[in-house]
N, C-alpha and C positions, 0 to 999 in steps of 0.2 A: 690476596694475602695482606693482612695487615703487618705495620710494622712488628708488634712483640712478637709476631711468629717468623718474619725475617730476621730478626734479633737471636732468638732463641737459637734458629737454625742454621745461624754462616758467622757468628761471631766469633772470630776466634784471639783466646786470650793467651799471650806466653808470660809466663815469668819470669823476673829478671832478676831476681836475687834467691838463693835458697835459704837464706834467714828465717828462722818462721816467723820473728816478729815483724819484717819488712816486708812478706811475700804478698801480703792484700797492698801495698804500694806498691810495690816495684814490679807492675805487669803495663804490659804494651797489649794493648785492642784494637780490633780492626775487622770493618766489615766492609764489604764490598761495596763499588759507587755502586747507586741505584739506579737503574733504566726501566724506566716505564715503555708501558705498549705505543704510546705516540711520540716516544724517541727522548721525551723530557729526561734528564738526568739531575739525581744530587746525592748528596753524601748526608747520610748519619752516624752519628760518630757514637761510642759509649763506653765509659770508663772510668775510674775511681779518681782519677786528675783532671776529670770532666765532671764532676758530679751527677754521675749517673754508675751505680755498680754493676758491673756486668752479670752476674751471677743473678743480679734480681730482676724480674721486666716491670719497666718502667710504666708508673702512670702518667706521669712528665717529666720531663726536661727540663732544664736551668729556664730557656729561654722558649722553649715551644713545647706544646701539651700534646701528649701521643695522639689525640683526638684531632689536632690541628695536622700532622702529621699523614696520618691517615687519610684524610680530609684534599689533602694536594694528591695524596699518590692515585686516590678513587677520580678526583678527576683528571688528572692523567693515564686512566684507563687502567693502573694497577699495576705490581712489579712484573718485567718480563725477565723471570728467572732464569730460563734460558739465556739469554742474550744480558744478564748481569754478572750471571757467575761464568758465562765464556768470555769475556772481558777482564774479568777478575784475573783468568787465569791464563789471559794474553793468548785464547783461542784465535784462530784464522776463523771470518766471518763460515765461511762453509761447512764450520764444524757444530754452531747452532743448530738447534733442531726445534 
């Protein structure tokens, strides 16, 4: 799985103001740390006080190009979905699958 399809699928955005004219600022994002198949882990971050909009998938980053991105997760064997989103959500190891 590449990043924009991880992105797309576990980020999730809340709002923090009901202003319309503030609502594209005042949101908090957050996507899950990332664990790959050989245990590697890191975090990507994405959001409007990040320079990156949530709503749209990225072709880069401020600082690193989704290609570069991509590029570390493949050679760390690729996301282990499983074993990121039961971490995410403070699973007991037993409950991976």
């Amino acid at each position: 799985m590449k990043i924009n399809e991880f992105i797309k699928n576990n980020l999730k955005v809340t709002t923090l103001s009901e202003d319309p004219l503030m609502k594209h600022m005042m949101t908090s994002s957050r996507l899950p740390h990332i664990i790959c198949t050989d245990g590697f882990s890191m975090s990507v971050q994405v959001g409007y006080s990040l320079y990156s909009t949530p709503k749209k998938v990225a072709k880069s980053y401020p600082y690193v190009p989704v290609g570069v991105v991509d590029k570390v997760l493949k050679k760390h064997g690729g996301i282990d979905l499983a074993e990121t989103l039961r971490r995410s959500e403070g699973l007991p190891e037993e409950v991976a699958s």
